[in-house]
N, C-alpha and C positions, 0 to 999 in steps of 0.2 A: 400295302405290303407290311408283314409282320415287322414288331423288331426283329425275330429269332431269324426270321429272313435275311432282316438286312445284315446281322451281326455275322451270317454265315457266309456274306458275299467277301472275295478278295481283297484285302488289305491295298492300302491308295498306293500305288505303286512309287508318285511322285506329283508334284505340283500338276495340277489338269493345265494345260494349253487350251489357247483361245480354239484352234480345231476338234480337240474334246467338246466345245461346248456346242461348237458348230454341228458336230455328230450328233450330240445330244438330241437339235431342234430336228431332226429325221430331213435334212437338204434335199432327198430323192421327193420325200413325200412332198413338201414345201413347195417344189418349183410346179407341180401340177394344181395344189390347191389355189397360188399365187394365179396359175395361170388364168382357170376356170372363172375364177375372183373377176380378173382382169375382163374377160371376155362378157360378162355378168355387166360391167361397168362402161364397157362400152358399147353393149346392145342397149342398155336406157336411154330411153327417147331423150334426153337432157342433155346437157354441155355441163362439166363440171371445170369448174377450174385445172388447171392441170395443175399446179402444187397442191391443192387437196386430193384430188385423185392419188398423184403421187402418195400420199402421206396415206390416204385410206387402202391403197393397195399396201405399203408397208406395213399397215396394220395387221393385215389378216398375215401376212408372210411370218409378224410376229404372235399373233397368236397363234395359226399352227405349231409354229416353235413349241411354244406354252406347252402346248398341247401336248407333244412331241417328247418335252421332256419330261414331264407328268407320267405320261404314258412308259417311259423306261424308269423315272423312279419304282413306279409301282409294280411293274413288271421284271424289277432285277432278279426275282427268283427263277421266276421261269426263263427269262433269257440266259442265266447263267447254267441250263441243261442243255440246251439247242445249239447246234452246230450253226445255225443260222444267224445267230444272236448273239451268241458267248462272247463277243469279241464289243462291244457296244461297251461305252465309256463306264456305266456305273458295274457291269457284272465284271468287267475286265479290271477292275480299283483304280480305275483313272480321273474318275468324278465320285466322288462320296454320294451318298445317297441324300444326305439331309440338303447335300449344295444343289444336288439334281431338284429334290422337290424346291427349297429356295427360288433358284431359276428359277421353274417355270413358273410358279405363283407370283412373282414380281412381272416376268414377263408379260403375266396373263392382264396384271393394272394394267400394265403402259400400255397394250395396243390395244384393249378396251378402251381408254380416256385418250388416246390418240383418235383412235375411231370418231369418238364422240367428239372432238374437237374439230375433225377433218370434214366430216359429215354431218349424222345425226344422231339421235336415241334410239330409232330403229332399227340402222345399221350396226351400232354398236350394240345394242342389245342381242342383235340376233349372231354376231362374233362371241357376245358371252355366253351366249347360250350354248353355240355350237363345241367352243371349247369345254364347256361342263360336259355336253352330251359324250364327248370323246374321254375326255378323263376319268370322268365319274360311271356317267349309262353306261361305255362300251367297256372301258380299261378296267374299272372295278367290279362290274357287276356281269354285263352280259358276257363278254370272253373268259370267263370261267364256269360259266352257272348255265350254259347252255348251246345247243350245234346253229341254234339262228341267230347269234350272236353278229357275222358278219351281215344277215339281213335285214338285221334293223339296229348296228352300229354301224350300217353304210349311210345311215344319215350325215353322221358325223361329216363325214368327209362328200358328204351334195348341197351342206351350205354355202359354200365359197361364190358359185356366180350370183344366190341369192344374195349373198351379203352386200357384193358387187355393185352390184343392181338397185338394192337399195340404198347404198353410200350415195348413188347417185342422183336419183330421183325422189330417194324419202318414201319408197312406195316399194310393194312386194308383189305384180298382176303375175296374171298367169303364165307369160310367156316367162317370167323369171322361174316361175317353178316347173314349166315344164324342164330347164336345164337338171334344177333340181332334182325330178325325176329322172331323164338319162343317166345321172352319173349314180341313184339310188340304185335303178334297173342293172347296172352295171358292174356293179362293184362285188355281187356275189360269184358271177363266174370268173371275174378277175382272180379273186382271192381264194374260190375252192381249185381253180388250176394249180394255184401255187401251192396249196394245201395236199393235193395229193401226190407230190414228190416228197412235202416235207411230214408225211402222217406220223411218221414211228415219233419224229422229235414231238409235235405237241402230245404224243399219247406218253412221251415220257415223262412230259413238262405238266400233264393234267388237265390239258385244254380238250376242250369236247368240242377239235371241229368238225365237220360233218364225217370226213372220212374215218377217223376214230371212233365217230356215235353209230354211224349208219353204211359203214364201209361204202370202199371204192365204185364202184357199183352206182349205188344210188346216189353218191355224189354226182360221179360223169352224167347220171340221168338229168340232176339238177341245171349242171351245169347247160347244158342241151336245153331245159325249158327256161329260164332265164335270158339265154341267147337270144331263143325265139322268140323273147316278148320284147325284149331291150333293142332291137335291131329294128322291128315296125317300130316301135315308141318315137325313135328316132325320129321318124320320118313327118312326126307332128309340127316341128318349129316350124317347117314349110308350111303347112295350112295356116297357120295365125301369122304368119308373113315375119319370122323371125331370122328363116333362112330363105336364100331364093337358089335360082337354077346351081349355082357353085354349090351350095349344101345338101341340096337335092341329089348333083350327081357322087358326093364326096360319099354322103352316106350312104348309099345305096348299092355301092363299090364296098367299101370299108364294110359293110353289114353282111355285104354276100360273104368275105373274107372271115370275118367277125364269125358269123353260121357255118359256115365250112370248117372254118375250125374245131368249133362244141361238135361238130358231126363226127369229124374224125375223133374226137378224144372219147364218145360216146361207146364209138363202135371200137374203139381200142383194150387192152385191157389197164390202163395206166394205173398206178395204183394198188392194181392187185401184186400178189407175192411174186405171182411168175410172170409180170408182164413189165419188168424192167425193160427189156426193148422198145416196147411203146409210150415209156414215159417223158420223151422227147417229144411226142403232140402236146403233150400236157404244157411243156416249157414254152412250144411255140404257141399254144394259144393266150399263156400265160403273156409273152409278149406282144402276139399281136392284139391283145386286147387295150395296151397302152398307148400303142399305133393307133386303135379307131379311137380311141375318146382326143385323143391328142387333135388327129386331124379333124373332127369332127366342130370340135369347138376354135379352131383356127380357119378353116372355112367362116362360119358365123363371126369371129373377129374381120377376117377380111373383107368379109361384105358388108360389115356395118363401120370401119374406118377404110375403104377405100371405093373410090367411084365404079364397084363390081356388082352390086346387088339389083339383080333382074328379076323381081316376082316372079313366083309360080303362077298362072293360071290367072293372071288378072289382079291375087292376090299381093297385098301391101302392108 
């Protein structure tokens, strides 16, 4: 963020509160990456202590934080155009900007050298890496500079079970990254549903997300092939025996619901100028795409900490 930026946002209104800072860490985004994290941690074939566990799940909750508020330092220009944002602690002058960046770069030590202390160098390394990728790759670079910005700044946010995973085991195999993958595969039609109600704010704010580069249209198209590839993907943790019969039938439920919905928003006109009526599919897939990833990776917790995990097919 420029200075000319920062010096243009509102005046501090008053002393920030501890809940200003809480805002700051984005708590909605938090408690999914926390969870993902979690789920990552206890699909590893290992036993970790549980006070390091604890303390390595803390980690990543803090460095999303980091993340989090990084992410609104830098972006206090543009939140301060968008109805959606404008009310966020630094555009609204309730956290200064230099406290915001502050934060999150002390932040981003401690639950790095937490990590590292709870765990390993792998784990923690791959926590710092992920918060750079978010601050830096997505929040400086990609969400401004181009429309596939959420397809491969959805990294960012698909390290969390890896990091999980590796806190625990010291190791990164495949069934960690196929997690990794679902929430990659997933995150673009999460994000362009939510995109094509809010198009006019980022084309005011200067963000080229897909529906402002490449209208509504060919977004809902996107959204529709994303679906379709994210919903089988899914269905991989079952072959390498990461999910059994409960994940099999969760996701497959959840995926039909999942595709049915990119169908409807596809064949709608959401987006477009005259099709406010239909931009209620948008919001409902926009939702229930939070419902599949949620259930999906809480199936796969429950079968790997409770006596429910019945292989598929012989598979183990």
């Amino acid at each position: 963020m420029s200075d000319a930026s920062a010096s243009s946002l509102s005046p501090v209104a008053g002393p920030a509160t501890a809940m200003d800072y809480v805002r700051l860490m984005k708590p909605r985004v938090m408690s999914l990456v926390v969870f993902t994290a979690l789920v990552g941690l206890a699909a590893a074939p290992t036993d970790m202590n549980p006070l390091m566990a604890a303390i390595a799940v803390l980690s990543v909750a803090l460095g999303s934080g980091a993340a989090g508020a990084l992410n609104m330092w830098y972006d206090a220009d543009i939140d301060a155009v968008m109805a959606r944002t404008v009310t966020r602690p630094v555009p609204a002058g309730l956290v200064p900007p230099s406290e915001a960046l502050a934060f999150g770069l002390i932040m981003s030590v401690v639950s790095v050298v937490l990590m590292l202390l709870a765990a390993n160098l792998l784990a923690a390394s791959l926590l710092a890496f992920s918060i750079f990728f978010y601050a830096v790759v997505y929040t400086m670079w990609l969400k401004r500079s181009t429309a596939e910005n959420i397809v491969i700044g959805g990294a960012a946010g698909a390290f969390p079970p890896v990091i999980g995973w590796a806190a625990a085991s010291g190791s990164t195999p495949l069934e960690a990254w196929l997690l990794f993958g679902l929430i990659f595969l997933w995150t673009p039609p999460h994000f362009w549903a939510l995109s094509l109600w809010t198009s006019k704010e980022y084309e005011r704010a200067g963000v080229p997300m897909l529906p402002v580069t490449h209208g509504a249209q060919e977004t809902r198209r996107r959204i529709l092939i994303y679906t379709l590839i994210c919903a089988p993907f899914a269905l991989l943790p079952v072959a390498f025996g990461l999910g059994g019969w409960l994940y099999l039938v969760t996701a497959v439920i959840a995926g039909a619901a999942f595709v049915a919905g990119a169908v409807r928003v596809f064949a709608s006109r959401a987006g477009d100028p005259y099709g406010l009526a239909d931009m209620g599919r948008a919001r409902q897939l926009f939702a229930v795409s939070i419902i599949y990833l949620f259930v999906l990776f809480a199936a796969i917790l429950a079968e790997q900490t409770l006596p429910i995990h019945v292989a598929v097919g012989g598979l183990s």
